[in-house]
TORKOLLUM-711225 format. One record per residue (C-alpha): x, y, z; residue number from 1. Coordinates in pm, 1 decimal, always signed. Layout:
N
         px         py         pz   resi
          X          Y          Z    NUM
...
END
This chain:
417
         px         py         pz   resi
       +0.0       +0.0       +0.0      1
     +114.8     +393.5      -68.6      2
      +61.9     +711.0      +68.1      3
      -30.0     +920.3     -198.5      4
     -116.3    +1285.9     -140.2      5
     -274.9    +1508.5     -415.6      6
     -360.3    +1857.7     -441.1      7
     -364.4    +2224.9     -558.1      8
     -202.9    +2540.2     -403.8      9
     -182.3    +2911.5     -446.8     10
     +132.9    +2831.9     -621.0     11
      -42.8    +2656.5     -929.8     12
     -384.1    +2784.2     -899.2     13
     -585.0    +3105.1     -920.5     14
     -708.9    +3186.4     -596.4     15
    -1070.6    +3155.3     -801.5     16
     -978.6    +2791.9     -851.6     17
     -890.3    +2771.3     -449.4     18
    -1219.2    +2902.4     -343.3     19
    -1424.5    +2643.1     -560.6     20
    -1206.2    +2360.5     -449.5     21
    -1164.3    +2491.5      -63.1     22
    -1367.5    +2256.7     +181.4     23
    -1505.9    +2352.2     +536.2     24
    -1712.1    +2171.4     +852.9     25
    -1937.3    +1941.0     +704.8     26
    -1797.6    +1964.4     +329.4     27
    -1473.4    +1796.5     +473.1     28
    -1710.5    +1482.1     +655.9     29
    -1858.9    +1435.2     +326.1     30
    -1559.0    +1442.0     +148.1     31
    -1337.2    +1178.5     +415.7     32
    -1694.4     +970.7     +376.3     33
    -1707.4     +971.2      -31.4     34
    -1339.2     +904.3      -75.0     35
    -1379.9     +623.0     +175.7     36
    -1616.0     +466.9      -24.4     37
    -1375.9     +448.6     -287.0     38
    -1246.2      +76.1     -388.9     39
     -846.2     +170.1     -417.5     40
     -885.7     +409.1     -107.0     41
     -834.1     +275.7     +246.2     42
     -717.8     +568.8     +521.9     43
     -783.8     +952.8     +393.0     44
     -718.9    +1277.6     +542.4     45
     -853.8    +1599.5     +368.4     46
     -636.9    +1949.8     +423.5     47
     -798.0    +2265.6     +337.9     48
     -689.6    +2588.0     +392.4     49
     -631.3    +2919.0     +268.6     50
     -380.1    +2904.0      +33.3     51
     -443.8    +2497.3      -14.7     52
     -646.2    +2224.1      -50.9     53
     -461.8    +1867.2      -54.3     54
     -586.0    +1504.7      -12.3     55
     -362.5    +1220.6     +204.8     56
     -485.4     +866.6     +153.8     57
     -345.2     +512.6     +207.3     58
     -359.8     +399.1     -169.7     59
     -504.7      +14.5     -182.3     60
     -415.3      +18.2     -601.9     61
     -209.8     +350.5     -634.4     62
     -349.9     +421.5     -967.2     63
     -674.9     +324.2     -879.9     64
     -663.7     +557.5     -605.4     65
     -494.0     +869.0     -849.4     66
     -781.6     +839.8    -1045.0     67
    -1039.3     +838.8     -793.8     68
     -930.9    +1155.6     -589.5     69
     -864.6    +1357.7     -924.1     70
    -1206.8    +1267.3    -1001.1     71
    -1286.9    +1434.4     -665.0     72
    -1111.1    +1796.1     -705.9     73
    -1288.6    +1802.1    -1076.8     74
    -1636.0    +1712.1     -909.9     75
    -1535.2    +1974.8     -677.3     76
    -1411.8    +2229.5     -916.9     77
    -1757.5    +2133.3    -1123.4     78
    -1469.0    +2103.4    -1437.0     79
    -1360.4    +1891.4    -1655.5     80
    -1012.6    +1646.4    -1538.7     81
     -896.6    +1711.1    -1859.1     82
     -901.1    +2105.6    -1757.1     83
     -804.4    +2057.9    -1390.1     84
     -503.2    +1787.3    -1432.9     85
     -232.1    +1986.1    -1486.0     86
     -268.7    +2204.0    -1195.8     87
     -276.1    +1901.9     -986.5     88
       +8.2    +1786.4     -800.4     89
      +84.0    +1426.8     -676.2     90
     +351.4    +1286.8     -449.4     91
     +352.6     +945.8     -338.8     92
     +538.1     +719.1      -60.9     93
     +873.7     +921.5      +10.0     94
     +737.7    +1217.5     -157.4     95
     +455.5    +1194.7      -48.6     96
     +629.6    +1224.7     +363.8     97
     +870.3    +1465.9     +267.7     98
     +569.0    +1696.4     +153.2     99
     +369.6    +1678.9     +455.2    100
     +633.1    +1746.2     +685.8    101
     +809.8    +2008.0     +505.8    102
     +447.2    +2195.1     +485.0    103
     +429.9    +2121.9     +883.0    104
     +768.7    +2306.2     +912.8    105
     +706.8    +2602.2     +675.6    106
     +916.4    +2560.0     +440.9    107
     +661.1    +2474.0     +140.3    108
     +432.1    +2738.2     +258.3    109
     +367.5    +3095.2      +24.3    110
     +471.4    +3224.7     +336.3    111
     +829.3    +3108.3     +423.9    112
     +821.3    +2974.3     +813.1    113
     +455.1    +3049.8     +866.1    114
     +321.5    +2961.5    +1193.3    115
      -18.6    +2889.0    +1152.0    116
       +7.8    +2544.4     +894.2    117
     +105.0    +2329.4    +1192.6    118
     -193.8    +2383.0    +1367.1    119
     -399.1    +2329.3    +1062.7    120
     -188.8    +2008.8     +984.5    121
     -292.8    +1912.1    +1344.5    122
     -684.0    +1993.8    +1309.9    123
     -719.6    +1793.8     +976.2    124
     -538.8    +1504.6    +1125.4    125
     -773.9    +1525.0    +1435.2    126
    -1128.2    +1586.4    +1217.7    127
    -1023.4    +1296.8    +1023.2    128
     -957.9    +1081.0    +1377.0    129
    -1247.7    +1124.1    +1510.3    130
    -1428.5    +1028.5    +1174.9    131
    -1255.8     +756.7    +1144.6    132
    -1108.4     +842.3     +759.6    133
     -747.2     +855.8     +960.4    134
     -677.2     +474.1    +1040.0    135
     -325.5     +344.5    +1197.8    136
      -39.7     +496.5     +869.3    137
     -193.7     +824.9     +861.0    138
     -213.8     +855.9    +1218.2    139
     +132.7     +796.9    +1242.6    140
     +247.5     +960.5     +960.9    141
      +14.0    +1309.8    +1108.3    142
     +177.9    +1260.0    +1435.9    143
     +585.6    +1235.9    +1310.8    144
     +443.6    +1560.1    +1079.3    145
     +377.7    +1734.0    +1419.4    146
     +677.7    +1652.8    +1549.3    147
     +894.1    +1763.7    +1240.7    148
     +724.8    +2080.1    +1272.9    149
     +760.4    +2153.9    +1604.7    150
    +1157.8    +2091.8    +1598.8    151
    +1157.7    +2314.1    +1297.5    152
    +1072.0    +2594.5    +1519.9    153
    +1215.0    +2506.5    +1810.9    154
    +1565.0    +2416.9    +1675.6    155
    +1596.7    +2664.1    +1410.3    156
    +1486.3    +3073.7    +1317.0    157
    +1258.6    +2939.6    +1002.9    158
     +984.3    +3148.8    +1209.4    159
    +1159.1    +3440.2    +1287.0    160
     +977.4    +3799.3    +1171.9    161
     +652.7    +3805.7    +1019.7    162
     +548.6    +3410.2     +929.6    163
     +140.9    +3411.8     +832.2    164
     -116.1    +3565.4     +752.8    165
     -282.2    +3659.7    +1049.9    166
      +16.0    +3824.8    +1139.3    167
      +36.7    +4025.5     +791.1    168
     -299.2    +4122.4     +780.7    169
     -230.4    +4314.2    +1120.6    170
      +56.8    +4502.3    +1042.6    171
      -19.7    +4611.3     +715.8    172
      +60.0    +4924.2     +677.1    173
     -196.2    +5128.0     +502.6    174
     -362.8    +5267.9     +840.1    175
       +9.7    +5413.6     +939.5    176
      -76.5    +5266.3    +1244.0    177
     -310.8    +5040.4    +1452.1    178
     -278.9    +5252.6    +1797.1    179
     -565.9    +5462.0    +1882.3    180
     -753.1    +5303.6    +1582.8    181
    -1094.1    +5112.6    +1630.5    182
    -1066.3    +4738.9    +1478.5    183
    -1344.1    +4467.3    +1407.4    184
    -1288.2    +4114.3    +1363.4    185
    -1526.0    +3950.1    +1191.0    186
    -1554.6    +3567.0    +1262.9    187
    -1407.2    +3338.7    +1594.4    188
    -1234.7    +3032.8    +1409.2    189
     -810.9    +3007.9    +1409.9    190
     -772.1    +3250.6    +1173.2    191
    -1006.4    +3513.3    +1365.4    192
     -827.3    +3437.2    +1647.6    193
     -504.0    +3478.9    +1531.6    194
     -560.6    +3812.4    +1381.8    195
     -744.9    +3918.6    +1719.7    196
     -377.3    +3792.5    +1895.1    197
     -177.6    +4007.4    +1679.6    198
     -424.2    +4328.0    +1730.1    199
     -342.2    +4317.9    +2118.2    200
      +64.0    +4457.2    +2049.2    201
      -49.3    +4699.2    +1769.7    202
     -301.6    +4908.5    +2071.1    203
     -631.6    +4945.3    +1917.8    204
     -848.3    +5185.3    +2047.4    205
    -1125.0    +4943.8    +2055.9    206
    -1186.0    +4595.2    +1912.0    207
    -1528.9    +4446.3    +1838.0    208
    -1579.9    +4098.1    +1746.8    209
    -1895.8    +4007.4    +1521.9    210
    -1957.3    +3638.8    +1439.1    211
    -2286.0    +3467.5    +1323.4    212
    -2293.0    +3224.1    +1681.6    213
    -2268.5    +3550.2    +1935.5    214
    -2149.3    +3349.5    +2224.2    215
    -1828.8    +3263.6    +2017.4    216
    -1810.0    +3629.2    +1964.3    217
    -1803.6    +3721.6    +2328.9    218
    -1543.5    +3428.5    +2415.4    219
    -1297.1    +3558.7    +2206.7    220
    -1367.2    +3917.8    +2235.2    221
    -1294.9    +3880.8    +2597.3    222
     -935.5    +3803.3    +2520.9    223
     -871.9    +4197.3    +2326.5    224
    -1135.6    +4341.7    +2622.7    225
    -1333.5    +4392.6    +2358.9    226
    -1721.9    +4368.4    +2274.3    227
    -1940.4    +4136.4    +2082.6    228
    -2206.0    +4172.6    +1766.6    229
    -2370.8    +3969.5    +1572.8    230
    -2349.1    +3977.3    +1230.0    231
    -2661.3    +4180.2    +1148.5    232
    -2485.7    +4473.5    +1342.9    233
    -2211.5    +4515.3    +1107.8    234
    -2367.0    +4776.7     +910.2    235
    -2410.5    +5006.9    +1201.6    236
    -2037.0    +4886.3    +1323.4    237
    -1872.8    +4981.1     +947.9    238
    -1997.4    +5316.3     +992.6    239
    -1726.5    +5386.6    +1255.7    240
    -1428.3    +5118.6    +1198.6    241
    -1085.0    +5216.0    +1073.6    242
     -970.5    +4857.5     +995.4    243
    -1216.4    +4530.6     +928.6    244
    -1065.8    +4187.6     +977.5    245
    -1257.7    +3935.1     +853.6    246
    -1172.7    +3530.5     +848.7    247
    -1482.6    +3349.3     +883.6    248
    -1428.9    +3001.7     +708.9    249
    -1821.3    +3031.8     +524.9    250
    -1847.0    +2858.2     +231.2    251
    -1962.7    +3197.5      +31.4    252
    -1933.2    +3559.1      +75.7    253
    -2107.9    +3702.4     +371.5    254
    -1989.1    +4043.4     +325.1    255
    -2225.3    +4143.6      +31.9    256
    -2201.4    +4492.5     -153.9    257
    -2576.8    +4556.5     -175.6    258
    -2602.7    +4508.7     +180.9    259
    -2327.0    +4767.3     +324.6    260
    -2281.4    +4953.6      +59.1    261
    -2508.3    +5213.5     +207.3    262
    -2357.3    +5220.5     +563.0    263
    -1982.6    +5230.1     +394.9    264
    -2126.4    +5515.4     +167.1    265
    -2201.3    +5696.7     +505.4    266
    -1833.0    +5745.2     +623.5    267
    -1774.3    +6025.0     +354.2    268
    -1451.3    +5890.5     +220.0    269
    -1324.6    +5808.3     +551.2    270
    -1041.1    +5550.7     +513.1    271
    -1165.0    +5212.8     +560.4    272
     -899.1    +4910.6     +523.7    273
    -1072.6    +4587.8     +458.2    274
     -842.4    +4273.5     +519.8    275
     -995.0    +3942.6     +417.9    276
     -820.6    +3626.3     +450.9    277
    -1122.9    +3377.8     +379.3    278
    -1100.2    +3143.5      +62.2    279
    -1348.5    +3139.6      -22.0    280
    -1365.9    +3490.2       +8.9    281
    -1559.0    +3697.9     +282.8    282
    -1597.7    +4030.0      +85.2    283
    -1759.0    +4093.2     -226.7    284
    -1451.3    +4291.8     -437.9    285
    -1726.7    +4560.0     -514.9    286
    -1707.6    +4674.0     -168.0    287
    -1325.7    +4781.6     -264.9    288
    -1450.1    +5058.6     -536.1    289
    -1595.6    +5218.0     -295.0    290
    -1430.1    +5549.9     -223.5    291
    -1199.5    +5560.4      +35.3    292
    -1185.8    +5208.6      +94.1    293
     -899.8    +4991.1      +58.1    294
     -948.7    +4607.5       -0.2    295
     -684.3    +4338.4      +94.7    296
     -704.8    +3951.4      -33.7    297
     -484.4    +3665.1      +38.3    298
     -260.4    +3759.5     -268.3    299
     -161.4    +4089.3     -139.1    300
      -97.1    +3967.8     +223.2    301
     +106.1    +3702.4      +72.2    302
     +312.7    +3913.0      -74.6    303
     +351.2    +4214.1     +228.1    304
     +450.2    +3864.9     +442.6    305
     +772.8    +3760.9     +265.3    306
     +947.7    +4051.5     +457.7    307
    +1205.5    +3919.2     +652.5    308
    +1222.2    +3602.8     +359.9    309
    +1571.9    +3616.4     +342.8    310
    +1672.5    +3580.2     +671.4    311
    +1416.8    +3308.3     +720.4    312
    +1548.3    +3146.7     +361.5    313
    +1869.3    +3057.8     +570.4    314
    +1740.7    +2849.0     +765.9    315
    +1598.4    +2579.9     +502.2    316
    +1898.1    +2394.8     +495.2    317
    +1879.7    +2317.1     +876.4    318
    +1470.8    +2240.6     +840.0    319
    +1544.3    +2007.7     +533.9    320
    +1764.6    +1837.1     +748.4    321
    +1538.3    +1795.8    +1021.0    322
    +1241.6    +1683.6     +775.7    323
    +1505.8    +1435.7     +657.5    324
    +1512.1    +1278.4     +995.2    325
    +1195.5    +1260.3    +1090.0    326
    +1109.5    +1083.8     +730.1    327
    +1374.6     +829.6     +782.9    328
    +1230.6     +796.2    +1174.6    329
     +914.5     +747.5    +1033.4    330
    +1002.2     +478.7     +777.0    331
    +1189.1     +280.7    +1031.3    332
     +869.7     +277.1    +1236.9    333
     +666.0     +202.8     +987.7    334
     +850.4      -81.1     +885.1    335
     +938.4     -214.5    +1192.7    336
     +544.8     -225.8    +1232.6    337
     +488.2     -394.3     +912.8    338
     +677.1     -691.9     +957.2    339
     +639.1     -672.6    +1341.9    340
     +304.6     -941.1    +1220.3    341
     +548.0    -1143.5    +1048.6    342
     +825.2    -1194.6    +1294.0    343
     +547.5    -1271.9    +1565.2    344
     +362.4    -1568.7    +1386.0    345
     +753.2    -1673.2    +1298.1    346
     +809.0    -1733.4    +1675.0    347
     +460.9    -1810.3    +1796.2    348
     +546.7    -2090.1    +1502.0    349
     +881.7    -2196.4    +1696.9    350
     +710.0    -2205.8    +2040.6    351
     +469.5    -2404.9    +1881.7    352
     +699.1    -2645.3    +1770.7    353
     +910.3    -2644.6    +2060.2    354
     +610.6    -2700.2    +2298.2    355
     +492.5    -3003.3    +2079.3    356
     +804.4    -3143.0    +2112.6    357
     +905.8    -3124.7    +2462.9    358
     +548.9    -3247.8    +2536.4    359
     +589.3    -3565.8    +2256.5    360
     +912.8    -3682.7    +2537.9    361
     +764.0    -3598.7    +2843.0    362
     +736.5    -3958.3    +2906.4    363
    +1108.3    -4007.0    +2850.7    364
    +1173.4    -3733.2    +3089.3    365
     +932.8    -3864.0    +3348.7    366
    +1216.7    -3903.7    +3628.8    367
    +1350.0    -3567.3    +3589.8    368
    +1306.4    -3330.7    +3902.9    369
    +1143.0    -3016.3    +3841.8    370
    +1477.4    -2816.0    +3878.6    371
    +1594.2    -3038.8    +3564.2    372
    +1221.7    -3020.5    +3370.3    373
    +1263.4    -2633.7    +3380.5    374
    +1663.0    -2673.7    +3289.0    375
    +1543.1    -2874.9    +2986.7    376
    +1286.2    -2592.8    +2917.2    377
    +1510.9    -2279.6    +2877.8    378
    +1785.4    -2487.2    +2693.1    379
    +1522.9    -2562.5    +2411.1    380
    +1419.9    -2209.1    +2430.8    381
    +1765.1    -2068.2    +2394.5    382
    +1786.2    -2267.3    +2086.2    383
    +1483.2    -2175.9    +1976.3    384
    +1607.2    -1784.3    +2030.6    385
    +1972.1    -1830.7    +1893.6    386
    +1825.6    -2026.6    +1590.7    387
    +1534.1    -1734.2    +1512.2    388
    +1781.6    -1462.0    +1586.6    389
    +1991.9    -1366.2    +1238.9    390
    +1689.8    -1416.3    +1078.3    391
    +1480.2    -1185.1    +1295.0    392
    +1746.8     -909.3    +1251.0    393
    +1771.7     -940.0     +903.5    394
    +1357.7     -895.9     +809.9    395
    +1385.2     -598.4    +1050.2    396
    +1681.3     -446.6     +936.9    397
    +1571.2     -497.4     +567.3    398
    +1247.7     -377.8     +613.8    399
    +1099.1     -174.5     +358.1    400
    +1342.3     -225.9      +91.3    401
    +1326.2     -456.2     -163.7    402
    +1552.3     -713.7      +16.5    403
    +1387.7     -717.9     +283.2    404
    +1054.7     -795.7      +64.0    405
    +1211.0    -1063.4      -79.0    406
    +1362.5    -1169.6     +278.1    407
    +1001.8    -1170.9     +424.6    408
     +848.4    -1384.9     +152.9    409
    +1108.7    -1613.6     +174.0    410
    +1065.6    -1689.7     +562.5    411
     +647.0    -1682.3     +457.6    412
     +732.3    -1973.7     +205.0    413
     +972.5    -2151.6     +383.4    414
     +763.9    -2160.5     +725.5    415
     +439.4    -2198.2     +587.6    416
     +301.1    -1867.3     +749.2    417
END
């Protein structure tokens, strides 16, 4: 079986193309449930985020498997394959691990070093865990991700400066400056939240959170010591921001032109900065021709972000060679679990023999004394060991490679297991 991962990110697809492919809350169930169903897909774990949207899976029949989640990002894209396949990137076994834990540690992010992937890494493993899509190679393979991407930040500066988007969307720089200005935040998922944590240095005036569930609101808002709304106050709200926020994770835009328009109208040119993070996106563009307002996507955070890229770019080297280590760590336990099956019904085989054996004489050794009896016993299972023990070293040692393949069918064969 492989590990096959397959996807599309901001760095071979229009962030149009992102939005239609982007998955959220339920979309993701019914997307771990319909791959699932698939013959040549066993284990699946579906990661969807801003500036990506990737499938994992545990390939029964890898090209079985290819086929069947491409057919799943053109469903999704409502496209034909024909249209969506080269924008499509695969990686498989190796690849495949290298991928996922170099995007854990930042280094195959837009963003050089960001910080928030590893959490997101961490929430699509756990969605998938609990819906049972994750079984016992992706679980593994999500928790050695975690760890290669918390050594990449503890161990080296891949994280130094500005590292994501919640972050860049903060200090942007049209407003001058945040202090003594009055934010909102519109939403209360990660992204929300990290945006509200990066307000707190920059010394708003005031901070107002507005989220469709109002008790979410007023959790988080308590963090800034700020106040709560719900979403049908945000025309009144827009009337008197300097700088809106927004991050929401809806699956369409809930920041519509034709309804604040009017109340955005009202401000008399005031300067209003608009920062939306969402794919898909939060703000209808036509909100951005309005006079004195200044609209901010993904793209153009992106891009204010890479400040500090070089020094960050340094540090690669040192991350590769962590996510070097960890893939090797995590082969070796993989392996080692894979033919753990084979080297147990290999002994369990022994015992069985030995047992059958020592009980065939126990006749003959009748007058032995109890102290001999259990003499007798550990010699034959010392045998047993010594006799079981080059080739017990050898299937693990080979494991995973071709040899050791070959090893592990011999000892099948030869042993009748």
């Amino acid at each position: 079986m492989s590990i096959v991962v397959i996807g599309l990110n901001n760095k071979c697809a229009p962030l149009d193309l992102l939005e239609q492919v982007s998955l959220r809350g339920a979309d993701i169930d019914k997307a771990h449930d319909g791959l699932r169903q698939c013959d040549n897909v066993g284990e699946v774990v579906v990661l969807s985020t801003c500036h990506r949207t990737e499938v994992y899976a545990v390939a029964e029949r890898f090209h079985g498997a290819y086929d069947d989640i491409r057919s799943f990002f053109a469903d999704r894209a409502q496209t034909d394959l024909n249209d969506l396949a080269d924008r499509l990137y695969v990686h498989y076994d190796d690849d495949a691990v290298r991928h996922l834990f170099g995007l854990a540690s930042g280094i195959d992010s837009s963003v050089i070093g960001e910080t928030e992937i590893l959490g997101q890494v961490k929430n699509a493993w756990e969605v998938a865990r609990v819906a049972g899509a994750a079984g016992p190679t992706l679980n593994m393979l999500f928790r050695h991700a975690t760890v290669a991407g918390k050594r990449a930040r503890t161990d080296t500066g891949i994280s130094r400066n500005i590292t994501s988007v919640s972050q860049a969307a903060v200090a942007i720089e049209r407003l001058g400056t945040l202090a003594g200005r009055d934010a909102l935040v519109v939403g209360a998922g990660d992204m929300a939240t990290g945006m509200l944590e990066s307000l707190a240095s920059a010394k708003p005036a005031s901070v107002v959170v507005a989220n469709r569930t109002k008790e979410r609101a007023i959790a988080l808002a308590k963090r800034a010591e700020g106040r709560a709304i719900g979403l049908a106050e945000l025309p009144a709200q827009l009337r008197t921001v300097d700088l809106l926020l927004t991050g929401t994770g809806a699956s369409s835009m809930i920041l519509d032109h034709a309804d604040l328009a009017g109340a955005i109208s009202d401000r008399n040119g005031r300067p209003l900065v608009i920062v939306d993070v969402a794919v898909p996106r939060d703000v209808d563009p036509q909100l951005g021709l309005i006079d004195g307002v200044t609209l901010l996507d993904m793209e153009d955070l992106s891009e204010f972000a890479q400040r500090g890229r070089s020094e960050r770019l340094r540090e690669i080297a040192a991350v590769d060679e962590i996510v070097l280590e960890e893939v090797q760590r995590f082969n070796d336990v993989r392996s080692a679990r894979e033919v753990a099956p084979l080297i147990t019904a290999l002994h369990s085989e022994a015992e069985a023999i030995r047992q059958a054996e020592l009980d065939r004489t126990n006749y003959q050794l009748r007058d032995l004394t109890t102290e001999q009896a259990e003499a007798v016993d550990a010699l034959t299972k010392r045998i047993v060991a010594k006799m079981l023990y080059r080739p017990t070293v050898a299937i693990k040692d080979e494991a995973g490679s071709p040899k050791g393949d070959r090893l592990a069918d011999s000892v099948r064969d030869l042993f009748g297991l």
